[in-house]
C-alpha positions as CSV (number, residue, x, y, z in Angstrom):
1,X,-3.0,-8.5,-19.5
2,X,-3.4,-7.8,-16.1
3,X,-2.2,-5.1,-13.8
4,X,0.8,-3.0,-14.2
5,X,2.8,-0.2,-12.5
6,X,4.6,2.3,-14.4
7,X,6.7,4.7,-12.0
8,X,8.7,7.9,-12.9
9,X,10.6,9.6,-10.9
10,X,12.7,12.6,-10.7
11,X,14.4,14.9,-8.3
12,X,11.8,16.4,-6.6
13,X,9.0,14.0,-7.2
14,X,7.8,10.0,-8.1
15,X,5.0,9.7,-10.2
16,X,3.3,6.3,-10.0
17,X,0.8,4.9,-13.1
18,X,-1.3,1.9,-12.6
19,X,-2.8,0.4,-15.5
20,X,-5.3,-2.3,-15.6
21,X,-5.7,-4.2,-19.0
22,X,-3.7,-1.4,-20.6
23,X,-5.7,1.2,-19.5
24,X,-5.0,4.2,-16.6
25,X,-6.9,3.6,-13.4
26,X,-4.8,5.1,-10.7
27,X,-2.3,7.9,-10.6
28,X,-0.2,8.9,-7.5
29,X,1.7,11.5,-7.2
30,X,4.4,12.4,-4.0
31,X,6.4,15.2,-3.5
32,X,10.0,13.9,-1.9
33,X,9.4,17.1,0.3
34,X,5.5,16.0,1.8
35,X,5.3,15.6,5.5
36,X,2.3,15.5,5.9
37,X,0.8,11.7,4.1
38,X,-2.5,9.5,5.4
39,X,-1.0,7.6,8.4
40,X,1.7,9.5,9.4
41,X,1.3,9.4,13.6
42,X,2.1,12.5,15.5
43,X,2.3,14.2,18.9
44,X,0.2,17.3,18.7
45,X,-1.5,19.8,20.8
46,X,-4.8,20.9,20.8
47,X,-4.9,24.6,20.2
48,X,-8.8,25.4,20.4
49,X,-12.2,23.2,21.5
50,X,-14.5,24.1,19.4
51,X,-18.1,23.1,21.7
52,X,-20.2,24.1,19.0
53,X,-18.7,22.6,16.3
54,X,-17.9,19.5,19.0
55,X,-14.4,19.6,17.4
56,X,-11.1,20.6,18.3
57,X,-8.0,22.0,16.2
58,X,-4.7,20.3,16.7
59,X,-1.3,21.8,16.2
60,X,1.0,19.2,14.4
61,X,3.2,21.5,12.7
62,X,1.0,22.4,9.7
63,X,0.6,26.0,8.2
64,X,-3.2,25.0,9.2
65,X,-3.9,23.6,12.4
66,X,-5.3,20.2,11.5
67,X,-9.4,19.4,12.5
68,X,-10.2,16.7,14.9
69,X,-13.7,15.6,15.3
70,X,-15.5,14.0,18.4
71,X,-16.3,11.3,16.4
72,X,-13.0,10.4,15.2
73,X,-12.0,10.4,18.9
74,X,-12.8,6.8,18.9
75,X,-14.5,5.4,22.2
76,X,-10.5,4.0,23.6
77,X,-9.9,7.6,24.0
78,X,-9.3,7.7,27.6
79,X,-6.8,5.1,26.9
80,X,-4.7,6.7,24.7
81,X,-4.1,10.2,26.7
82,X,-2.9,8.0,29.9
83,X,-0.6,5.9,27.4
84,X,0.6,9.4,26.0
85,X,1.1,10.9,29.7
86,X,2.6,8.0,31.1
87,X,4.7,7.9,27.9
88,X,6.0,11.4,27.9
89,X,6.7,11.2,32.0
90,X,8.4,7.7,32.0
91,X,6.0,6.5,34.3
92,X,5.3,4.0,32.4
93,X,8.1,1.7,31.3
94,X,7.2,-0.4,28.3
95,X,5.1,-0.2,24.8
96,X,3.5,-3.4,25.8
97,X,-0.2,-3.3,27.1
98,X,0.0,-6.8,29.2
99,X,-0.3,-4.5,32.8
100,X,-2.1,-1.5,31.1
101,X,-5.5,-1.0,33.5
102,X,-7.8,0.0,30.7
103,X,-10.2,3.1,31.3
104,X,-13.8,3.1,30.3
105,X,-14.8,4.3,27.3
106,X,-16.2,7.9,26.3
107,X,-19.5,8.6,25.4
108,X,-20.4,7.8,22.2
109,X,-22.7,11.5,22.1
110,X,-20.3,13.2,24.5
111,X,-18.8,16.8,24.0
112,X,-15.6,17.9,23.0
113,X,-14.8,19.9,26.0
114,X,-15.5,17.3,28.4
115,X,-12.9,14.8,27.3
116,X,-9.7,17.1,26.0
117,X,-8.5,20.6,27.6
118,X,-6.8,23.4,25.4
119,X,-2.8,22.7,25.2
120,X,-3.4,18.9,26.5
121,X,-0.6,17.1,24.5
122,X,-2.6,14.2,22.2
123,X,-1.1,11.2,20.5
124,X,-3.1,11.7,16.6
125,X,-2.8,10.1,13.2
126,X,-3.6,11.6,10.2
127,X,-6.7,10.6,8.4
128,X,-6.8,12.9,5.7
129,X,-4.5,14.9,4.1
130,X,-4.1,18.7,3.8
131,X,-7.1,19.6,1.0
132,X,-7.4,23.4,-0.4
133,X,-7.5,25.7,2.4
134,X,-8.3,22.9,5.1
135,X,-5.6,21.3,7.7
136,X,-4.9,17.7,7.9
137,X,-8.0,15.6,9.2
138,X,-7.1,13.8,12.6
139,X,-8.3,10.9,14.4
140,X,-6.9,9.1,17.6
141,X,-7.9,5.4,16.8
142,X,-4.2,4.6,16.0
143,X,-3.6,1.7,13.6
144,X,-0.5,0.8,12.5
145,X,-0.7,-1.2,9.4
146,X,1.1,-4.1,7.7
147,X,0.7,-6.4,4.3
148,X,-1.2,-8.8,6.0
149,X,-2.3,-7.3,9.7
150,X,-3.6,-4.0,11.3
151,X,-2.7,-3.8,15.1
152,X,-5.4,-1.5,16.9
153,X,-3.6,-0.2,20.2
154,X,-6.2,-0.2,23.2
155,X,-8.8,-2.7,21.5
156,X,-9.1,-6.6,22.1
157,X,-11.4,-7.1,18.8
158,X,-10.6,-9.2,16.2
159,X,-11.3,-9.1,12.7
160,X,-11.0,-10.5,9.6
161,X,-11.8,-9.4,5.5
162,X,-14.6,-9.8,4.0
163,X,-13.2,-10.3,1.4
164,X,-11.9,-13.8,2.6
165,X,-14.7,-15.5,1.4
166,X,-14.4,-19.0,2.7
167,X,-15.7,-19.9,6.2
168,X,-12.7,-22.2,7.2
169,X,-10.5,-20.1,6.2
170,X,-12.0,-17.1,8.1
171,X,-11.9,-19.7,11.1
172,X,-8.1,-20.4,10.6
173,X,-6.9,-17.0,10.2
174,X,-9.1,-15.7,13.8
175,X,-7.4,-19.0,15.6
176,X,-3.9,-18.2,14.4
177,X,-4.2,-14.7,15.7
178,X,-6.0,-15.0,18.8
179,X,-2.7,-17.4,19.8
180,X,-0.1,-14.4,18.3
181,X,-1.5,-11.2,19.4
182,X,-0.6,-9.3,22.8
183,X,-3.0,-8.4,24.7
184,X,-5.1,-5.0,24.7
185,X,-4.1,-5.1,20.9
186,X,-6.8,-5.3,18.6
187,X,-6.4,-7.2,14.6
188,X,-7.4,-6.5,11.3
189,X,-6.7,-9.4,9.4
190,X,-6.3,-8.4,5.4
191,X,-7.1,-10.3,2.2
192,X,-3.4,-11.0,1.5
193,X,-3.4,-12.6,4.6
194,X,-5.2,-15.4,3.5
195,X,-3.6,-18.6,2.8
196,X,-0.2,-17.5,4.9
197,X,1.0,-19.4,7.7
198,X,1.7,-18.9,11.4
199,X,5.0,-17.6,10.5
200,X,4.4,-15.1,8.4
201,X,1.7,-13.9,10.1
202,X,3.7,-13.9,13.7
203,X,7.0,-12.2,11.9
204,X,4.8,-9.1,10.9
205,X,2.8,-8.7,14.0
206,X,6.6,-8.5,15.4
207,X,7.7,-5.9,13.3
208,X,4.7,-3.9,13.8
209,X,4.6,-4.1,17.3
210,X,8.5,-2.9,16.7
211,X,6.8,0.4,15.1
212,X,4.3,1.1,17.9
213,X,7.8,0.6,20.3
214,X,9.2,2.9,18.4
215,X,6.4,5.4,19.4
216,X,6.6,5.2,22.6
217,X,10.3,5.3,23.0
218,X,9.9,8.9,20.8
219,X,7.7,10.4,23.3
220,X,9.2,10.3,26.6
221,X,10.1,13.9,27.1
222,X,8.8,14.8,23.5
223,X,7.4,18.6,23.1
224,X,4.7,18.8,20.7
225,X,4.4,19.4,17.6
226,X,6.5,16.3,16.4
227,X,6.0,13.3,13.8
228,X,6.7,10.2,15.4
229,X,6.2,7.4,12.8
230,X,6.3,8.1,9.5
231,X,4.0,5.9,6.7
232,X,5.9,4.1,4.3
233,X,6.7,6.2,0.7
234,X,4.1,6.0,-1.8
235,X,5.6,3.4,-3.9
236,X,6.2,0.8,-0.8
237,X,2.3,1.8,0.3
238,X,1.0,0.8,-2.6
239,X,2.7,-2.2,-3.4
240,X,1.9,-3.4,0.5
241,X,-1.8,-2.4,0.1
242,X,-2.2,-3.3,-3.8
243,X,0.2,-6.4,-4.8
244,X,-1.1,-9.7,-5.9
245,X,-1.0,-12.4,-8.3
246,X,-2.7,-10.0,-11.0
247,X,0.3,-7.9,-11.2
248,X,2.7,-8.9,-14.3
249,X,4.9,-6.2,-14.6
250,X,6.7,-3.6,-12.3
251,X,8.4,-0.5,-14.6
252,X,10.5,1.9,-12.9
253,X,13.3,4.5,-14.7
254,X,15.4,4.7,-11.3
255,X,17.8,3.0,-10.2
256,X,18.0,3.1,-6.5
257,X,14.4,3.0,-6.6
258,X,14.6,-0.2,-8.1
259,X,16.8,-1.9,-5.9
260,X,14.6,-1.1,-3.2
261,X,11.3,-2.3,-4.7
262,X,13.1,-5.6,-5.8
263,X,14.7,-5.7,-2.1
264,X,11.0,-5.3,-0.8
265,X,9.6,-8.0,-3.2
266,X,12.2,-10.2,-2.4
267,X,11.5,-9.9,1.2
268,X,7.8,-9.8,1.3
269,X,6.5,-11.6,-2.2
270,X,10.1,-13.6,-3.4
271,X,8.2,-15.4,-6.2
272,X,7.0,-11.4,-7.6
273,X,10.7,-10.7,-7.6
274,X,11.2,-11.0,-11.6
275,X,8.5,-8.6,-12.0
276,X,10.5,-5.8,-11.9
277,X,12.2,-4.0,-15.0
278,X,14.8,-1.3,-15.0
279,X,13.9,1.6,-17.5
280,X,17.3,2.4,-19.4
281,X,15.5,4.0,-22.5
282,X,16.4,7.0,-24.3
283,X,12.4,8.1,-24.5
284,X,10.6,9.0,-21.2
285,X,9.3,6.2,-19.4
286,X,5.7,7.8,-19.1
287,X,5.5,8.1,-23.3
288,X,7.6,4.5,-23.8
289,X,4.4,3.1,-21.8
290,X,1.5,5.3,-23.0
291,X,0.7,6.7,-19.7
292,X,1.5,10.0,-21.2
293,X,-1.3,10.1,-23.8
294,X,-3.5,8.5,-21.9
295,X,-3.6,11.5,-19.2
296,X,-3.8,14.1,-22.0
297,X,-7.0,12.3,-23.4
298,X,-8.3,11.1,-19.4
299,X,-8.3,14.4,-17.7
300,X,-10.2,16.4,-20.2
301,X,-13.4,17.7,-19.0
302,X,-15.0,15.6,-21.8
303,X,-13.2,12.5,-22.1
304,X,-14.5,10.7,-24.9
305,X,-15.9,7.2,-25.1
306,X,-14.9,4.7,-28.0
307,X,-18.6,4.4,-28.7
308,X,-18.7,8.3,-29.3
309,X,-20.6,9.5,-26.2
310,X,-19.0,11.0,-24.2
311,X,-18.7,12.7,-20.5
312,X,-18.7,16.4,-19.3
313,X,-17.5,16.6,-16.0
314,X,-17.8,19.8,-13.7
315,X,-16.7,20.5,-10.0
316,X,-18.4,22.9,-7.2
317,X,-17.0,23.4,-3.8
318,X,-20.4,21.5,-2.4
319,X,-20.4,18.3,-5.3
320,X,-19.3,16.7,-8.5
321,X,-21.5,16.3,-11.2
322,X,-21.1,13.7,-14.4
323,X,-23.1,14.3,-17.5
324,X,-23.6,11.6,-20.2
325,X,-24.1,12.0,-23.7
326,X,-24.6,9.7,-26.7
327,X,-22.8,12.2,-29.3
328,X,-24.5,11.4,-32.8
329,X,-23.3,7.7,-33.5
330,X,-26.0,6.1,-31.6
331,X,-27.9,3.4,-33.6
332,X,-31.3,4.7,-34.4
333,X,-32.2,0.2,-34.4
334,X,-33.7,-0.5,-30.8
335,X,-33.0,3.2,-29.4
336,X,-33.8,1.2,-25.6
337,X,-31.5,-1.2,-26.0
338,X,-29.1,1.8,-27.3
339,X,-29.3,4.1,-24.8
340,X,-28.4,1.1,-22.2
341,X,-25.4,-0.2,-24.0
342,X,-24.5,3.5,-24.0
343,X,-25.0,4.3,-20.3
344,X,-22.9,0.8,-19.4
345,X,-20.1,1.8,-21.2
346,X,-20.2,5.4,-19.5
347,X,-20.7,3.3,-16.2
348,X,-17.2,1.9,-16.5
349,X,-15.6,4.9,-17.4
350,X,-16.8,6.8,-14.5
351,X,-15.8,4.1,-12.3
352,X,-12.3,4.5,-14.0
353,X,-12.0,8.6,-13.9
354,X,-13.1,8.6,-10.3
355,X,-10.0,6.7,-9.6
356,X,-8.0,7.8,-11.7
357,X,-9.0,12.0,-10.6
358,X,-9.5,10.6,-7.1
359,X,-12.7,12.7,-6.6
360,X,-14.4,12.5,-3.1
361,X,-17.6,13.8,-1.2
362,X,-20.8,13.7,-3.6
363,X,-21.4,12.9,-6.8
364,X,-24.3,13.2,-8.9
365,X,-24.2,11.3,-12.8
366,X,-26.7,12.3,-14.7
367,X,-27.4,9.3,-17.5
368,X,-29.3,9.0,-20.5
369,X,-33.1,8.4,-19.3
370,X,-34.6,4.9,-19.3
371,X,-37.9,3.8,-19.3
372,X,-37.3,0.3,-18.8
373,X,-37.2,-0.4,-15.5
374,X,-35.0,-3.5,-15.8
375,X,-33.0,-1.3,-17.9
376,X,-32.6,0.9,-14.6
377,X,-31.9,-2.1,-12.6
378,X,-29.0,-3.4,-14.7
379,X,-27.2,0.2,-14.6
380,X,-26.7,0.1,-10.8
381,X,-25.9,-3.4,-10.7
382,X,-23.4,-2.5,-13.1
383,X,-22.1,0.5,-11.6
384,X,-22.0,-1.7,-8.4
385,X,-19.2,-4.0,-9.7
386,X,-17.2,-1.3,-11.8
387,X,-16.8,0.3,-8.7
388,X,-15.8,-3.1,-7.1
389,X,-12.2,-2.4,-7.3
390,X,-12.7,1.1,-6.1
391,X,-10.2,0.7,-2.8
392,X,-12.0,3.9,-1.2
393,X,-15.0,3.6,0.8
394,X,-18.1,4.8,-1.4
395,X,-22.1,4.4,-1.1
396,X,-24.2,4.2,-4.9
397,X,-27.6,5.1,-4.9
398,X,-30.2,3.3,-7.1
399,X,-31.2,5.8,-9.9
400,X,-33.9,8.7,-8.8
401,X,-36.9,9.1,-10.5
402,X,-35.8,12.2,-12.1
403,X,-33.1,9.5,-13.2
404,X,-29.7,10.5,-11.3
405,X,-27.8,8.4,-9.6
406,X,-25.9,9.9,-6.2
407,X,-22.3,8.4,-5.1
408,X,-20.3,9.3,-2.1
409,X,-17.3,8.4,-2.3
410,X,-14.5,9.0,0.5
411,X,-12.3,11.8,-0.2
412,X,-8.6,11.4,1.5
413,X,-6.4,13.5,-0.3
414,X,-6.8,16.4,-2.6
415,X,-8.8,15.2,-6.2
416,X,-6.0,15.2,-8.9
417,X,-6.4,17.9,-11.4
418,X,-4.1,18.3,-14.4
419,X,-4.4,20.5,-17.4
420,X,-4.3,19.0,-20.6
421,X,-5.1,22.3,-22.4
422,X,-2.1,24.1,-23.6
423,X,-1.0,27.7,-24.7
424,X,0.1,27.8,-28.0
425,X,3.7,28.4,-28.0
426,X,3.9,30.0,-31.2
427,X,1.2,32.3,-31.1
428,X,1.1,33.0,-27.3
429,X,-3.0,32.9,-26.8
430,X,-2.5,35.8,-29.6
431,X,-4.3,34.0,-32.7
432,X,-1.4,34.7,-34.4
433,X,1.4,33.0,-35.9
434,X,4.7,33.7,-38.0
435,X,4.7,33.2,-41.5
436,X,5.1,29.2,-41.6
437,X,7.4,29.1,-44.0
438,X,10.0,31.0,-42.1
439,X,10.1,28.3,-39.5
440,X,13.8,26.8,-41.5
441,X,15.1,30.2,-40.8
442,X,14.3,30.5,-37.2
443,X,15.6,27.0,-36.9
444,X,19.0,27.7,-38.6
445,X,19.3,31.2,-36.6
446,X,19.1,29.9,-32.9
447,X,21.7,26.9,-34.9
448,X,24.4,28.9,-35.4
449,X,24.0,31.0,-32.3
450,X,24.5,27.4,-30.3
451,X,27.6,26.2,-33.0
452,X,29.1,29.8,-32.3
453,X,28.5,29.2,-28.6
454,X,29.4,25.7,-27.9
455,X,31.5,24.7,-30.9
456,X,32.6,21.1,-29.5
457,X,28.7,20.1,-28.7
458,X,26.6,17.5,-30.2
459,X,23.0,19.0,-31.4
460,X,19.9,17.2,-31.5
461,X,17.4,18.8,-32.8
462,X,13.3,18.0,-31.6
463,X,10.2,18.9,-33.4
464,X,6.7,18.3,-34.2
465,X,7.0,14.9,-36.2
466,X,5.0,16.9,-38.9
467,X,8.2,19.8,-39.1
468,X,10.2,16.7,-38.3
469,X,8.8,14.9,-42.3
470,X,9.1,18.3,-43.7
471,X,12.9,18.4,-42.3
472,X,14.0,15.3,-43.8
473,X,12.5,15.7,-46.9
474,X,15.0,15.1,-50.1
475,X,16.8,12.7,-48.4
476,X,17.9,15.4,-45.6
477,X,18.8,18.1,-47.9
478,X,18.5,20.4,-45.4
479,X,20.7,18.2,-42.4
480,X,23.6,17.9,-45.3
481,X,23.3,21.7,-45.9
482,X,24.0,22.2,-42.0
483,X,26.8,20.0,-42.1
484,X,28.5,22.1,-45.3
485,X,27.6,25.3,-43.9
486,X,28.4,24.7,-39.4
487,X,30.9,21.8,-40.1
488,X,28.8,20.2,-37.7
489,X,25.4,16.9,-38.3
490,X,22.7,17.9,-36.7
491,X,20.3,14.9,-35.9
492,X,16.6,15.9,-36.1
493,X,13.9,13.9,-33.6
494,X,10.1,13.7,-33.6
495,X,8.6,14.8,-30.3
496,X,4.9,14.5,-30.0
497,X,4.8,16.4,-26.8
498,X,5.9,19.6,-28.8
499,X,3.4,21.8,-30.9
500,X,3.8,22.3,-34.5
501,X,5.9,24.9,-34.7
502,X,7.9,24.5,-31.7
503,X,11.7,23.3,-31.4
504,X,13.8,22.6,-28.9
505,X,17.9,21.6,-29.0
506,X,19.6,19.2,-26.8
507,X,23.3,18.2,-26.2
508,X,25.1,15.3,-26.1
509,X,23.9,14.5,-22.8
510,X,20.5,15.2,-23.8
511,X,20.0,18.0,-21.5
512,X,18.2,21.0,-23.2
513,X,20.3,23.8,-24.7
514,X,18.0,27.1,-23.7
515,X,18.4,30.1,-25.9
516,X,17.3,32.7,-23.5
């Protein structure tokens, strides 16, 4: 089985699961109201130079004015403000850099105050998103990015993926795109670029040169603050940045939302095009595919290894920290050889939950000691390639004498946290419950407040699977009872997402029936 995305999405949000061999590795969430994402260019204007932090904050429409640092100026700075002026004043006539005289660059260990002035209007892109109490994170080294190329206004270089392993190939792709690109843009060439032909290659540097035009026609007489090119959604990002032969099955329970991924496969990857399934099912997508249970037992703060160890993971403002412990089913028989098989296994999982919780800045795992030193060896080489198909930028850190390894990894949007503890719904954090056995007559209370209030309505009745078996015991006594007694069948449904002695109706159009 290879890679998989599950997606949900609702009114006011789309939820996006990937799975790898069955199991949760990334989980993105997007509000349909965010306006602020990683990539999203803007016109903004710097609202205070801050010398002695050699930053400056930028006004771009946020509640907090987003942080720009000197060194995410980049060293085309110059550049950029006399594209932006010329831009804004219609001096300049065309998004094309053919004529463009380009300026020196800054000084690599300049100041902040001797390259921008307070209210200067600045051409910025958003490098990180909001995070707690912090603004967006700027930087003006604009890239506009595509499946296969990133165009670098400002810049001749040209570059290509490591990831492209073979020579000739490397060779092929630099002389395709040294004969396509305009000049004063740099390239990025990307891994799915490999193997594509002139074509392809040419009929996306188009389009993206299209986007940067559409830049520069937005700012003639534009006022800061104001978003001029938006990234794509969530769902479009990540199939541009993450689609490849691997994936074997596209799930998504919308409709519209459908026909726009199979339009974009179609257009972009035509032979990925019968990947992609409608969900029509009566049970929610999320619990149809697992994804549901596998958050409730990921973002514990002890998920649990099938070996028995097991994780505790804690969170300060300054660091994370990972603990690892064997539990008590760790073979006694070779206790070195243990003890390694153990910390390998929590190796991959803490690849896995620091995708999957997206958790930036530092991290510190504290493993089961080793005294062999090979032992120690194989850990970090084995942590290495886990965190192979880690897409964010991170550093690992052989293990310290004191036997911790350290991990940055790059933080670009706030960590994911989700609660998988729950207040009891029939006690209410008291301890306490109703006598059990009254449950039936709770049940058949709220029943015939609903018959008495919607006569003509179908009722469904969900419950603990547990209340459910107790329910339909005696070959539903108690459903043929209802019948006699509300002229009406009441169909009872397990719901595993409900506690034991919680119930919920529904009506025909399986829309909850609330009581209060």
């Amino acid at each position: 089985m290879g890679k998989e995305l599950i997606i949900n999405s609702t009114p006011t949000e789309v939820e996006i699961a990937l799975l790898e061999e069955g199991k949760l590795v990334e989980l993105h969430n997007q509000k349909t109201n965010s306006s602020f994402s990683v990539g999203d260019i803007f016109l903004g204007r710097v609202r205070k130079l801050m010398p002695g932090l050699n930053a400056a904050f930028v006004d771009i429409g946020h509640k907090k004015d987003a942080f720009l640092h000197y060194t995410d100026l980049g060293p085309k700075l110059r550049n950029l403000i006399k594209f932006t002026n010329g831009a804004i004043s219609g001096s300049l006539t065309t998004h094309l850099l053919d004529n463009f005289k380009i300026e020196p660059d800054i000084n690599k260990r300049g100041k902040i105050d001797q390259v921008l002035d307070k209210r200067q209007p600045l051409l910025v892109q958003i490098l990180k998103e909001p995070i707690s109490t912090k603004g967006p994170r700027l930087s003006c080294e604009i890239t506009i990015p595509g499946r296969y190329l990133v165009i670098t206004p400002f810049n001749d270089v040209i570059a290509v993926s490591k990831k492209i392993k073979s020579a000739d190939e490397r060779k092929r792709l630099r002389k395709l795109v040294e004969a396509i690109k305009p000049r004063h843009f740099g390239v990025i060439v990307r891994t799915a670029a490999e193997g594509k032909k002139v074509a392809d290659l040419h009929e996306e540097m188009l389009f993206l040169l299209g986007q940067w035009e559409q830049v520069f026609k937005q700012l003639h007489r534009a006022k800061p603050p104001i978003k001029l090119l938006s990234e794509l959604d969530k769902t479009s990002s990540i199939l541009r940045d993450l689609l490849n032969e691997s994936f074997e099955r596209i799930v998504v329970n919308d409709e519209q939302l459908y026909e726009n991924i199979k339009s974009y496969l179609k257009a972009n990857i035509p032979e990925k095009a019968h990947i992609v399934q409608l969900h029509k099912g009566r049970k929610p997508i999320f619990d149809q595919y697992g994804v549901s249970r596998q958050i409730k037992s990921s973002f514990t703060r002890t998920p649990t290894l099938p070996s028995g160890a097991y994780l505790v993971i804690e969170s300060t403002e300054a660091m994370h920290v990972i603990d690892v412990n064997s539990g008590h089913k760790m073979s006694s028989k070779d206790s070195e050889r243990a003890v390694l098989q153990v910390n390998l296994e929590a190796a991959e999982e803490i690849a896995r939950q620091l995708r999957l919780r997206d958790i930036g800045g530092l991290i510190i795992i504290d493993f089961i000691d080793m005294r062999n030193p090979e032992h120690k060896k194989q850990l970090v080489k084995a942590m290495r390639e886990f965190m192979r198909k880690d897409r964010a930028q991170h550093t690992i850190l052989p293990l310290s004498k004191f036997g911790l390894m350290q991990i940055t990894r790059q933080r670009v949007r706030p960590e994911i946290r989700i609660s998988t503890e729950e207040v009891c719904p029939a006690c209410k954090g008291t301890g306490k419950v109703n006598p059990t056995i009254l449950i039936t007559d709770e049940i058949e209370r709220d029943l015939r407040f609903i018959v008495q209030a919607r006569p003509k309505s179908k009722i469904t009745l969900k419950v603990h699977p547990f209340i459910e078996a107790y329910l339909k015991k005696d070959w539903r006594k108690l459903q043929r009872r209802w019948l006699r007694t509300f002229k009406k069948w009441v169909r009872i449904e397990a719901d595993n997402n409900l506690s034991m002695l919680e119930y919920k109706f529904y009506d025909g159009n399986d829309d909850e029936i609330r009581l209060t």
